[in-house]
C-alpha positions as CSV (number, residue, x, y, z in Angstrom):
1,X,22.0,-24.7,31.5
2,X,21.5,-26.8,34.4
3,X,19.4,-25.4,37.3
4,X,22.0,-26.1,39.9
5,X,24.5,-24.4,38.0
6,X,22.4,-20.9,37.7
7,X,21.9,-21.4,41.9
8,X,25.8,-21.6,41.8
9,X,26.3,-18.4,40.1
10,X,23.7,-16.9,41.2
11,X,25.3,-17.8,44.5
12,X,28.2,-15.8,43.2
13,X,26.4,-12.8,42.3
14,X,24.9,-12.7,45.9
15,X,28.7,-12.7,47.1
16,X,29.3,-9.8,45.1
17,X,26.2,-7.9,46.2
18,X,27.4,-8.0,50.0
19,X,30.7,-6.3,49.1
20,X,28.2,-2.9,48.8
21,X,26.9,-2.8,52.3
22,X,26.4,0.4,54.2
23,X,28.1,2.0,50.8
24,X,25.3,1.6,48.4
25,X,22.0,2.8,50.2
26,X,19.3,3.7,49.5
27,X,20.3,1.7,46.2
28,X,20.1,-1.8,46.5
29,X,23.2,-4.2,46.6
30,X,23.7,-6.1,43.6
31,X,26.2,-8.5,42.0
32,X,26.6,-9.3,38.4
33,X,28.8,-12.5,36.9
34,X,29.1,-13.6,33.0
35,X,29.2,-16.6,32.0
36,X,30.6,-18.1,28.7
37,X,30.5,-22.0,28.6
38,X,30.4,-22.7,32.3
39,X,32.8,-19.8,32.6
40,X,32.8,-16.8,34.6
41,X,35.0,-14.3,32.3
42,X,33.7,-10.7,34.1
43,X,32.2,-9.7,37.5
44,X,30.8,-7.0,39.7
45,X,29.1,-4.8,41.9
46,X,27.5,-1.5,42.8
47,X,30.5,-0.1,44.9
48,X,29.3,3.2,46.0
49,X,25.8,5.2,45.4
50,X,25.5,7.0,42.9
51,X,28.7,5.2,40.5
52,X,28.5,2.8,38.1
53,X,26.0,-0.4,38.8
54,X,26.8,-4.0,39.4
55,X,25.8,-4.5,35.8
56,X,28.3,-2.3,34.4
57,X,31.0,-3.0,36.5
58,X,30.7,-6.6,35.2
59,X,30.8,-5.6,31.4
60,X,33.7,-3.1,32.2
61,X,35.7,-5.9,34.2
62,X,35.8,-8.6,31.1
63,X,39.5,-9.0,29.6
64,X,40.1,-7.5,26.2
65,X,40.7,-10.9,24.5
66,X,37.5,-12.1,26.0
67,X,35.3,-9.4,24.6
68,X,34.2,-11.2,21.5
69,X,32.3,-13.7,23.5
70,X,30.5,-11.4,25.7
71,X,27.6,-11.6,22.8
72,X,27.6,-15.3,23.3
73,X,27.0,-15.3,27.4
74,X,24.9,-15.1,29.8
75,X,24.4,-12.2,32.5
76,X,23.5,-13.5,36.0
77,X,22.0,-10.5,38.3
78,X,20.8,-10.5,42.0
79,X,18.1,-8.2,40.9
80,X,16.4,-7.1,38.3
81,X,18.2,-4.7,36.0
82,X,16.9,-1.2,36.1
83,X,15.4,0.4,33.2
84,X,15.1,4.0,34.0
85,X,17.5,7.0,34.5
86,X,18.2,7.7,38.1
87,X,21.9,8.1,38.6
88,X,23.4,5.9,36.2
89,X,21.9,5.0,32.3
90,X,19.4,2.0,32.8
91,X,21.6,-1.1,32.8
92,X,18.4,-2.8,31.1
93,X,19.7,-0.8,27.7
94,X,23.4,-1.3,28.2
95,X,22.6,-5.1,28.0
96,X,20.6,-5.1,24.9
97,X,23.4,-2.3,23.6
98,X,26.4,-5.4,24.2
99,X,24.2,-8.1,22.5
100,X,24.2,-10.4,25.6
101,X,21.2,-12.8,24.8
102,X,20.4,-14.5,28.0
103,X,20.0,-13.2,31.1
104,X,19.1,-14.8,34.3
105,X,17.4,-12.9,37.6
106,X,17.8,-13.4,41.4
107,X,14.7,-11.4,41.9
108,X,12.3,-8.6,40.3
109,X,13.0,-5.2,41.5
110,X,9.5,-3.5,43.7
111,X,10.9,0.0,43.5
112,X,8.0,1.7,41.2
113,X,10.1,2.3,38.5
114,X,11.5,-0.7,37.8
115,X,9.2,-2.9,39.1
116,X,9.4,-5.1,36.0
117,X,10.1,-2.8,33.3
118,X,13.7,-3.8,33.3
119,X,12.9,-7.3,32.3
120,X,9.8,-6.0,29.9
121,X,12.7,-4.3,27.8
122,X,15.3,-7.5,27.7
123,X,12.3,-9.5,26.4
124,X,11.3,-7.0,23.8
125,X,14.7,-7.0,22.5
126,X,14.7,-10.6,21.8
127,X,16.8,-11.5,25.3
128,X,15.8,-14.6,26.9
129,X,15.0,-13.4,30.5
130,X,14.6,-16.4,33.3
131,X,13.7,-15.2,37.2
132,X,12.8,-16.8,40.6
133,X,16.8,-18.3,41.0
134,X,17.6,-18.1,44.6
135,X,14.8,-15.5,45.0
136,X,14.5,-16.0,48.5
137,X,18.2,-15.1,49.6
138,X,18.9,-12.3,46.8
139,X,15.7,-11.1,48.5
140,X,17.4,-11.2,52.0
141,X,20.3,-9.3,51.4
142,X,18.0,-6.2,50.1
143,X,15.5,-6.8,53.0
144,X,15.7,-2.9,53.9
145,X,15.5,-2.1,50.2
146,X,12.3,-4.2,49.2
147,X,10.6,-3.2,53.5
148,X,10.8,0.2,52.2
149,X,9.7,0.6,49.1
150,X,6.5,-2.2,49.5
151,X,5.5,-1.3,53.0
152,X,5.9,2.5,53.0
153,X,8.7,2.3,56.0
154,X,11.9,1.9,57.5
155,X,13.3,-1.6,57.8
156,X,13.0,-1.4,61.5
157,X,15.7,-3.4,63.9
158,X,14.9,-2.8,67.9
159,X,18.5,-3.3,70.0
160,X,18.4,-3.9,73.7
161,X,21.2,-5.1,76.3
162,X,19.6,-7.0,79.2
163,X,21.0,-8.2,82.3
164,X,20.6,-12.1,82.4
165,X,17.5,-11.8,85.1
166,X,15.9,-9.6,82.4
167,X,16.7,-6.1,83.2
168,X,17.4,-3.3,81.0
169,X,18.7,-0.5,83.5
170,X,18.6,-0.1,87.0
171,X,15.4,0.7,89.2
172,X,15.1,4.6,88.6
173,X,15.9,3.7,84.7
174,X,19.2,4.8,85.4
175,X,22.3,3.5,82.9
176,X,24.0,0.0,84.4
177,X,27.0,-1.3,82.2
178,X,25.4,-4.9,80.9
179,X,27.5,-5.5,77.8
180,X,30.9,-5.6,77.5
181,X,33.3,-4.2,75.1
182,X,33.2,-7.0,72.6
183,X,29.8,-6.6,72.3
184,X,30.0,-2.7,72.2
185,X,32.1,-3.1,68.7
186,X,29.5,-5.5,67.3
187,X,26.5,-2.5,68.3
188,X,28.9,-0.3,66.3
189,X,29.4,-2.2,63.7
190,X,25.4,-2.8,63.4
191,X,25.1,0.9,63.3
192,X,27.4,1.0,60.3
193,X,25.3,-0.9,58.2
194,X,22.1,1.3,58.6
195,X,20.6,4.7,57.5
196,X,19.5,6.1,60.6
197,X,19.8,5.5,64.8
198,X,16.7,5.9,67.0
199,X,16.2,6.9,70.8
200,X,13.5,8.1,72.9
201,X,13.1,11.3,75.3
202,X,14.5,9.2,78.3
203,X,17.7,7.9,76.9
204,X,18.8,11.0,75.7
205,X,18.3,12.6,78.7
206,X,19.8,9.8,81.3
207,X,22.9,8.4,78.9
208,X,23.6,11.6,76.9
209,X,24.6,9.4,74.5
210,X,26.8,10.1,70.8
211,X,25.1,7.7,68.6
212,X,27.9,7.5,66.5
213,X,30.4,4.2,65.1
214,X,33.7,5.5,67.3
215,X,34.5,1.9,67.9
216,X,34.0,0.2,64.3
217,X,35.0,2.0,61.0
218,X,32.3,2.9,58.3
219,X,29.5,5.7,59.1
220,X,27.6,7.2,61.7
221,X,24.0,6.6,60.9
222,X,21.6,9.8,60.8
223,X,20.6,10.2,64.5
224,X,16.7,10.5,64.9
225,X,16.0,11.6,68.2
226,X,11.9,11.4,69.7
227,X,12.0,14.8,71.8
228,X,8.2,15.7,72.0
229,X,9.0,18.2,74.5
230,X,12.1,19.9,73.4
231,X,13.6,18.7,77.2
232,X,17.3,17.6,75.4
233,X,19.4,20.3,76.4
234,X,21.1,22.5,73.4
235,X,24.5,21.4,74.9
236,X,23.9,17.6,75.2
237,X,26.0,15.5,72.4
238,X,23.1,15.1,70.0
239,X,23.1,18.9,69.5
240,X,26.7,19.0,68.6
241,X,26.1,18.9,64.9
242,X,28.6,15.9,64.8
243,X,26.2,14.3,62.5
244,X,22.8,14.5,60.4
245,X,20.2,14.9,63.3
246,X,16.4,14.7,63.3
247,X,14.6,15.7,66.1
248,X,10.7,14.8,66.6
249,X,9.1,17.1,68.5
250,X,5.1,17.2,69.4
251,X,5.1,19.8,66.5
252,X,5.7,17.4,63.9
253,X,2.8,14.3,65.8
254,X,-0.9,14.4,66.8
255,X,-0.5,13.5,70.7
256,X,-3.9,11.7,69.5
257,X,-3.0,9.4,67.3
258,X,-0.2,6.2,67.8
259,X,3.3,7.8,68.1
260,X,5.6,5.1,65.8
261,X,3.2,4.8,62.9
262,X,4.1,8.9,62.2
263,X,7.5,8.6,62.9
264,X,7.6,6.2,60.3
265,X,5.6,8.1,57.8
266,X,8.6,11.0,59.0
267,X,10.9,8.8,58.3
268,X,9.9,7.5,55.3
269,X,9.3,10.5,53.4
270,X,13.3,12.2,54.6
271,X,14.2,8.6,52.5
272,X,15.7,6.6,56.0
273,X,15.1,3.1,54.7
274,X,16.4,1.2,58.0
275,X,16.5,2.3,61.3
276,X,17.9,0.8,64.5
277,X,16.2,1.7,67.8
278,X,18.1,1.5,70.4
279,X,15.2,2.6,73.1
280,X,14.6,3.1,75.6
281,X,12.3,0.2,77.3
282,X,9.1,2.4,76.6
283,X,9.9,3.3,73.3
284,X,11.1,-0.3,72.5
285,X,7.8,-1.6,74.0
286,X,5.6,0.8,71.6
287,X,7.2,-0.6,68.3
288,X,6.5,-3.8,69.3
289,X,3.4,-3.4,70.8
290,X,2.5,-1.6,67.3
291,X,3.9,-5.0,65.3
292,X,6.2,-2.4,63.5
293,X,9.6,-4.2,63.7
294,X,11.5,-6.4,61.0
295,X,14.2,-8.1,63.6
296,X,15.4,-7.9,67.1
297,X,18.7,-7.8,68.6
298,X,19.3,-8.4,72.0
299,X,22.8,-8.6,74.4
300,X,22.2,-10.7,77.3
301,X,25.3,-9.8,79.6
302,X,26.8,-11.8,82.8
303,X,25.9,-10.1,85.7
304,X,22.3,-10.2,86.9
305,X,21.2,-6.9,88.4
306,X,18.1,-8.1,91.3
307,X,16.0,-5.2,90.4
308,X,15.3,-2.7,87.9
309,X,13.7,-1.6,84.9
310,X,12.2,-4.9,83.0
311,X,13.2,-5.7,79.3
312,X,10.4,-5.5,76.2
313,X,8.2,-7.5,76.7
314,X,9.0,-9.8,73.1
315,X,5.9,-12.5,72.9
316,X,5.8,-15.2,70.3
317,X,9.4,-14.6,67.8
318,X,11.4,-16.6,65.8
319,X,15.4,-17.3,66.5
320,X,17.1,-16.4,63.8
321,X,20.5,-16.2,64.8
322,X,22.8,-16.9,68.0
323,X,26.0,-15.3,68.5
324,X,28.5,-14.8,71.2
325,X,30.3,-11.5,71.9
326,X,33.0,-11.6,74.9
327,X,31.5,-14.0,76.6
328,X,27.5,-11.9,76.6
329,X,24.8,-13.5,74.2
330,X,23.3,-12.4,71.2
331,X,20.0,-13.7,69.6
332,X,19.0,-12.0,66.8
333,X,15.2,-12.8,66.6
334,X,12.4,-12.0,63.7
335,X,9.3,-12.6,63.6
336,X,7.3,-15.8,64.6
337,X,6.5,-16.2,60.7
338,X,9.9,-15.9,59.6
């Protein structure tokens, strides 16, 4: 089949995957389409973690009358089917099981065990196996997925609001409303899509805040609080057992040693694949002073504030993405590389 027709459905599958997000983790999103003669006759996704995977629900979704040519088609994944039993049966079997004989891949699964045994068992069983198609993108969409599993940590976003004159609070650190409500809901909606939610000491203490998605429907992330002192009071909102809390105390880090590489060692071994931190300024400063950060968000509101406490300090980073929110900015920035 033509190249530009497996980028088309493997396009498709991609589509699919999204449908997944913020339901799925810490699976990866996937999509699944199959293709008789040009054809898509079934499609689907992994819905919810823990059900049925995208491979499945693409078998299970083709008509009755169209079964018969299921053995005669070709499976198009985002990633790489699985092979082992977590869950759900590996998908890797029920494809060889339904006779399909061709099966193309978005990208290879780096999760330890799958990590190419799922296409090691197609090939032994006679299916033709292509990969690489749209690797790129189908690599995107799983970013926190592949971060967690290959570099031992959360997928790390860091979320600031700055006045336009580059100030993140007032001059004692004290809150100042920079954002406005449009932009609020977007925050909330970000926080839907990850595992866990991220201050420091000082923010608890000055904002109080709920760390939760009141304004967007989906989630509340698992709130992960850095309290080396034990100075958040028991009646503050983090304490109200709303949601999953973890609290860092100097009992769990060596005062010695660099503060965020533990926390993500902590965080990686409770099985948080993405965090977003949402400060404040020092704690900000130290994950990028580390280089431990996958994207940055920032607000950049209307009013300028004269004086205050000063935004991270970014240096060299890549634009990814510019959005408006109410009249505020948005630039979603990764890293100079990207």
């Amino acid at each position: 089949m033509h190249s530009n027709l497996h980028e088309i459905f493997m396009q498709r599958c991609i589509s699919l995957s999204l449908n997944g997000e913020g339901l799925v983790a810490p699976n990866p999103m996937v999509g699944a389409v199959l293709v008789h003669e040009g054809r898509i006759i079934g499609e689907g996704f992994h819905r919810v973690y823990g059900e049925a995977h995208a491979e499945v629900n693409c078998i299970n979704s083709v008509e009755p009358e169209f079964q018969e040519l299921i053995p005669r088609s070709t499976m198009y994944v985002s990633l790489e089917p699985c092979s082992h039993h977590g869950k759900t049966p590996p998908c890797a079997d029920l494809i060889v099981a339904r006779n399909i004989p061709e099966v193309v891949i978005g990208c290879v699964d780096s999760f330890s065990k799958v990590a190419g045994r799922g296409i090691k068992r197609l090939a032994e069983a006679g299916v033709k196996v292509s990969t690489g198609i749209l690797e790129k993108e189908c690599r995107a969409v799983n970013r926190r997925f592949f971060t967690f599993h290959e570099q031992q940590r959360p997928y790390v976003i860091l979320k600031w609001a700055q006045s336009p004159d580059g100030f993140i609070a007032g001059v004692t650190g004290a809150p100042v409303r920079i954002s406005g409500p449009y932009a609020d809901r977007l925050v909330h909606q970000w926080r839907s899509r990850e595992a866990g939610i991220m201050v420091g000491t000082q923010t608890a203490l000055k904002d109080n805040p709920r760390l939760s998605t009141r304004l967007w429907p989906g989630k509340s992330p698992i709130r992960i609080v850095l309290d080396l002192e034990e100075k958040i009071p028991p009646h503050f909102h983090l304490h109200d057992g709303s949601v999953h809390t973890i609290f860092i105390t100097g009992r769990e880090v060596d005062r010695e040693q660099e503060l965020v590489p533990q926390v993500m060692a902590i965080l990686h071994a409770a099985s948080v694949q993405s965090v977003i931190v949402e400060g404040g300024a020092n704690l900000l400063q130290q994950f990028i002073n580390n280089g431990i950060w996958d994207e940055m968000r920032v607000i950049t509101g209307q009013q300028p504030l004269g004086n205050g406490l000063r935004a991270p300090y970014t240096g060299d980073v890549a634009v990814l993405e510019k959005l408006e929110a109410g009249g505020d900015q948005v630039v979603v920035y990764g890293r100079e590389t990207a």
